[in-house]
C-alpha positions in Angstrom: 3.8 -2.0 6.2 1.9 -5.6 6.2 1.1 -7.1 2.3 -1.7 -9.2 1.6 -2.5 -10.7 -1.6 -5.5 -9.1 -3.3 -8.1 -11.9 -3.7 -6.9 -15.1 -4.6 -3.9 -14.1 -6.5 -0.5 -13.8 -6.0 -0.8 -10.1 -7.0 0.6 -8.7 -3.1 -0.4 -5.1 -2.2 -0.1 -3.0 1.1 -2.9 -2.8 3.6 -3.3 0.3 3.2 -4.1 1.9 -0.6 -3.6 5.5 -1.1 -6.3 6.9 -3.3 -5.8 9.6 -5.8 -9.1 11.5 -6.2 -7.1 14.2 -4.1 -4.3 14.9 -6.4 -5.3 16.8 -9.9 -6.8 20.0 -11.1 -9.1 22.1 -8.5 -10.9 23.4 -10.9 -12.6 20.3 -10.9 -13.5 20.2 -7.1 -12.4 22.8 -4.3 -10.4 20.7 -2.3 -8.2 18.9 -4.1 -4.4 19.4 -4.6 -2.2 20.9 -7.1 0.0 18.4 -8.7 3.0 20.6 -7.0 0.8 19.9 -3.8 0.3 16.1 -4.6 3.2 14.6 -5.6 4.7 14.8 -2.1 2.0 12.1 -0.7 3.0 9.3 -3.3 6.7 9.8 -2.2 6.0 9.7 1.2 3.5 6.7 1.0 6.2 5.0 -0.8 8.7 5.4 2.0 5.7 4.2 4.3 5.6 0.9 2.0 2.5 1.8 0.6 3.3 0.3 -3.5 -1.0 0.1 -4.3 -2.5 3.4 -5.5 -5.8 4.0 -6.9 -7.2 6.2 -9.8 -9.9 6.8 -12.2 -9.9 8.0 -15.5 -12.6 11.0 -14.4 -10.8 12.4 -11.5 -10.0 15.9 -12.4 -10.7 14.3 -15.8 -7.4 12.5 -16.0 -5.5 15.1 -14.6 -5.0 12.9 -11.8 -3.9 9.4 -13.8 -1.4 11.6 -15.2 0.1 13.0 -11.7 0.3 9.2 -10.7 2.1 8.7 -13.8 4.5 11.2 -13.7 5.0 10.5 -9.4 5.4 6.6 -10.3 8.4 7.3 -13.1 10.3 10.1 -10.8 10.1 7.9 -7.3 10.0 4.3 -7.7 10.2 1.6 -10.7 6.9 0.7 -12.1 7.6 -3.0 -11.6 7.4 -2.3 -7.6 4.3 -0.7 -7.8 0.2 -1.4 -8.1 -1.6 0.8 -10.3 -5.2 0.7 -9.9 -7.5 2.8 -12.3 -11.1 3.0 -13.4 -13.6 3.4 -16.4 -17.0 4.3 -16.4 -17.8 7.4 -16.0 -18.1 10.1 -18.5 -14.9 12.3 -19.7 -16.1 14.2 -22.3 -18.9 15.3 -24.5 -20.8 12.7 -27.0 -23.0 9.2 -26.4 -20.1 7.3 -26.6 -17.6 8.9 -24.2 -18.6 7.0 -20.8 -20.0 3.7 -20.0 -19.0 0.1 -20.5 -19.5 -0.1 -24.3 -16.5 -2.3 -26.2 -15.8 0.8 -28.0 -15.4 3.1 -24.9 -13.6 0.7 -22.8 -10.9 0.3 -26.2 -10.6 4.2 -26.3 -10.5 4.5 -22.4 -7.8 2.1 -21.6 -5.4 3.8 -24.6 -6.1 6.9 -22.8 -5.6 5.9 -19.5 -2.3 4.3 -20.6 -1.0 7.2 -22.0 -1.9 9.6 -19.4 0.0 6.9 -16.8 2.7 6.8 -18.8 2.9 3.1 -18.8 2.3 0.2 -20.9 0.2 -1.8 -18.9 -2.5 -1.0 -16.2 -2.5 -3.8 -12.9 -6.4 -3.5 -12.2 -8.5 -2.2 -14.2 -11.6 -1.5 -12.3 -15.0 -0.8 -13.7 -16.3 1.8 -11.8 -19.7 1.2 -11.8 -22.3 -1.1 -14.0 -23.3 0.0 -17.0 -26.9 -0.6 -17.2 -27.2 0.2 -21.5 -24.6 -2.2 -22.2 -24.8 -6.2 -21.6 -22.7 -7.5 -19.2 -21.4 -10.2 -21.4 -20.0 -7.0 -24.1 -18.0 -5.5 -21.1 -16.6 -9.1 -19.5 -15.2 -10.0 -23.1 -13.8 -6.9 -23.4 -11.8 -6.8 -20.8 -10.8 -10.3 -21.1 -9.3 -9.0 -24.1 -7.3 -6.4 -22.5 -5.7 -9.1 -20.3 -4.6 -11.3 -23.6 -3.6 -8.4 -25.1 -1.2 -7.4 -22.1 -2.6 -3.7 -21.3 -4.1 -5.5 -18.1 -3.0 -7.4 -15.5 -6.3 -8.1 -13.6 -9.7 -6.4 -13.6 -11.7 -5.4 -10.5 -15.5 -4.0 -10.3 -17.1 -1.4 -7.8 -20.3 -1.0 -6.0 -22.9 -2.9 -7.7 -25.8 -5.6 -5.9 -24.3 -8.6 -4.9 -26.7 -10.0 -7.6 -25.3 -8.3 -10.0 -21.7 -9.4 -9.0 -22.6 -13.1 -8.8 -24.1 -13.3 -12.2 -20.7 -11.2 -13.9 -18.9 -13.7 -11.9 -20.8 -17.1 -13.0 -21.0 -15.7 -16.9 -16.9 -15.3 -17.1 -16.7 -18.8 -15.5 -19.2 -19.6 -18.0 -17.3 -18.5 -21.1 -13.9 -18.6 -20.2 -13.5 -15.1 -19.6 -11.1 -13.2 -17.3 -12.3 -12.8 -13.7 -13.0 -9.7 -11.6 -10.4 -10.5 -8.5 -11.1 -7.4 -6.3 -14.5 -5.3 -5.2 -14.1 -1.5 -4.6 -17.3 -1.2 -2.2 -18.7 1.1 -0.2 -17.6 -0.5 3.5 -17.0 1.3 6.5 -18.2 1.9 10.5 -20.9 3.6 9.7 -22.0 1.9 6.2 -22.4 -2.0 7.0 -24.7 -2.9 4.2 -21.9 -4.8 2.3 -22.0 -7.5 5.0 -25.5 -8.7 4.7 -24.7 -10.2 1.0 -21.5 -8.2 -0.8 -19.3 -9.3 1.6 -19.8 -13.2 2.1 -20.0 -13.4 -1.6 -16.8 -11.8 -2.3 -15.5 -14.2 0.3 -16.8 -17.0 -0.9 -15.5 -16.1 -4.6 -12.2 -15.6 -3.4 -12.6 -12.0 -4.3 -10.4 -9.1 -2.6 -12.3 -6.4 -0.7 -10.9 -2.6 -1.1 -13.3 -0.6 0.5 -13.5 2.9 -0.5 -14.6 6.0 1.7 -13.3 3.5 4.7 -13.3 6.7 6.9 -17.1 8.0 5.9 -15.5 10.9 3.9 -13.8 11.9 6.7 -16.7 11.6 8.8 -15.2 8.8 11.4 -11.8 10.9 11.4 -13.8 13.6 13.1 -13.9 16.3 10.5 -17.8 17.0 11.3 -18.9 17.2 14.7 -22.5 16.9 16.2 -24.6 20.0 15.2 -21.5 21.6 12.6 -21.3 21.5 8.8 -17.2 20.8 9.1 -13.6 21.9 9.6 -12.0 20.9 6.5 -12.9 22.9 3.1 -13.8 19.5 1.6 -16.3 18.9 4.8 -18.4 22.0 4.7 -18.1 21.5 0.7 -18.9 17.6 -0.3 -22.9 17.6 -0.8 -22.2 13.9 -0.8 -21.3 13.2 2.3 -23.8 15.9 3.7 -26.4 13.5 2.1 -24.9 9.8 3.1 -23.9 10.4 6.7 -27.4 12.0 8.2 -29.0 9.4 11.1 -28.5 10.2 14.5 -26.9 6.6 14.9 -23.7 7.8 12.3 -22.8 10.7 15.0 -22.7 7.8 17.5 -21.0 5.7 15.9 -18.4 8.6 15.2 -18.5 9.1 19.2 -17.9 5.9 20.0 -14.5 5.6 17.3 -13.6 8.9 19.2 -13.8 7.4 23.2 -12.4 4.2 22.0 -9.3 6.0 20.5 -9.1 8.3 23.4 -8.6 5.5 25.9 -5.6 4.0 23.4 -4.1 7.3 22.6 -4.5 7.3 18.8 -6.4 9.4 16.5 -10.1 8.5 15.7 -9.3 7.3 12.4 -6.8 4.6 13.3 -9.5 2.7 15.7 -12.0 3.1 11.9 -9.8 1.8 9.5 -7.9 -1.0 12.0 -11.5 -1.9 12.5 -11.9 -2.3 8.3 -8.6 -4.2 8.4 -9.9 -6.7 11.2 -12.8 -7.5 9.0 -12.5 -10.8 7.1 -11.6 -10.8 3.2 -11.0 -6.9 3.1 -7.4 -6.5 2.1 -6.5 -2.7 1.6 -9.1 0.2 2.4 -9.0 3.0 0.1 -8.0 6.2 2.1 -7.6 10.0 0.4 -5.2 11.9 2.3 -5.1 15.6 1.5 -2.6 16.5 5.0 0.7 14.2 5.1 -0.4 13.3 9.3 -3.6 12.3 7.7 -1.3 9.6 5.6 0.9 8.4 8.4 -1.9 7.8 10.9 -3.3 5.9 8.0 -0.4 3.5 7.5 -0.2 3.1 11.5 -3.4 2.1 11.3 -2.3 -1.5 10.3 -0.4 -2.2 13.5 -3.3 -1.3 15.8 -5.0 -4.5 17.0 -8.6 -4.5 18.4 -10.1 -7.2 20.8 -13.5 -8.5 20.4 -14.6 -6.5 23.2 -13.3 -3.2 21.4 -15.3 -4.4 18.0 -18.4 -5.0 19.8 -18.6 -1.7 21.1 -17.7 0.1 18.2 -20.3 -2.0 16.3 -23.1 -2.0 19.0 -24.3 1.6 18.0 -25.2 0.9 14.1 -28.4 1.6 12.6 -29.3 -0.3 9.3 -29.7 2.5 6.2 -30.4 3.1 2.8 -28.6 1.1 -0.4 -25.8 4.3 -0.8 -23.1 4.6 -3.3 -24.3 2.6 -6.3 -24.1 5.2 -8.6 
């Protein structure tokens, strides 16, 4: 496993992030794990060197913080290890029970907390803007998390690069904490990020970690031209089914395939050693719901790509639609 420091701290995490959206209670989606089914991944990334994993607050409605939790305690010590989670979203009846208001964020963090089992969270992520509240209520709120010690850093996710620049230039302005790390929405067949996202982040000293790096499965080959999908989650994630639809995504998908044909990996190796080749993105985001689907993951850092190789894996792309802002 390589480290890289996330942003412009000294905070080191793997390349490679495991994300835990699988793991939790399939009554809330179809495909994902059991707990019983779950916990196995986190050991094994662990013995990969994998010590960055990602949550939310809403997946499985906390079912899933709580499996991290639990994993974290029984296989590693929580001093070795990166906890990433989010708030946003809305997990549980009532007005006040999502968004970025002081008082949800104060009520979500405790929660989050006591579902990890832990008495301080390393990024805390706002998982998307919260257009009802000002900005300036949710920066000075969380910079009140990091002096009160429940939070290390604090990250943001898919958002205009507008947007990020003024939540950026109004903590610099007040003295607040600053967001160190972008969860986006980056990968092969979604470049959109580069035009403006990207070089800001860059610029900022801001960490890239890319989620859906493999298309939801898409550049790993799980749909092919013509079919709705292999995997349960494939022929059931309307998402995906409504992101991935120009002609140019299938050959983009092809040409991943060909290229990692000729080098005798899987398809998603050459897509995610293609993320981690791209400047300022430090750990992609990857959901793994079969353990070969994790290790090919973490060997994904060790396969290098040419210029020639990213040129023709790039050549194909079609420009599309602003997806995954909310």
């Amino acid at each position: 496993m390589q480290y890289a420091n996330l942003g412009r701290t000294g905070l080191k995490v793997s390349r490679i992030c495991l994300g835990m959206m699988t793991y939790g209670d399939p009554a809330w989606r179809d495909w994902i794990l059991s707990e019983e089914e779950g916990r196995p991944f986190v050991n094994r990334a662990l013995e990969l060197g994998v010590n960055f994993f990602d949550t939310s607050n809403m997946y499985s409605n906390g079912v899933s913080e709580e499996i991290l939790g639990r994993a974290v305690r029984d296989f590693a010590r929580r001093d070795d290890v990166v906890i990433a989670t989010k708030v946003y979203f809305p997990t549980g009846e009532g007005p006040n029970n999502g968004g970025l208001s002081r008082k949800h964020i104060l009520t979500a963090v405790d929660d989050s907390l006591r579902r990890l089992g832990t008495d301080y969270i390393d990024l805390y992520q706002i998982h998307r803007l919260d257009h009802e509240t000002p900005i300036e209520e949710t920066l000075e709120t969380l910079h009140d998390l990091v002096r009160a010690g429940k939070v290390r850093y604090i990250g943001a996710s898919s958002m205009f690069a507008w947007q990020f620049a003024r939540a950026l230039y109004l903590a610099d302005r007040h003295g607040w904490t600053r967001f160190v790390s972008m969860q986006n929405h980056y990968n092969l067949i979604y470049r959109e990020e580069e035009r403006e996202m990207v070089p800001l982040c860059r610029a900022e000293g801001v960490g890239l970690i890319p989620w859906s790096p493999l298309a939801r499965g898409f550049l790993a080959r799980n749909r092919q031209r013509g079919a709705q999908g292999e995997t349960l989650r494939a022929k059931s994630d309307d998402i995906a089914h409504r992101m991935y639809t120009l002609d140019s995504d299938m050959i983009v998908a092809e040409r991943v395939s060909e290229i990692a044909q000729t080098r005798g990996v899987p398809p998603a190796q050459i897509a995610l050693a293609w993320l981690l080749h791209k400047p300022g993105v430090v750990a992609p985001i990857i959901g793994a719901s079969k353990m070969l689907h994790l290790e090919q993951a973490v060997a994904a850092v060790d396969v290098a790509l040419d210029a020639e190789a990213i040129t023709q894996l790039e050549a194909p792309y079609q420009p599309h639609p602003i997806l995954g802002h909310m």
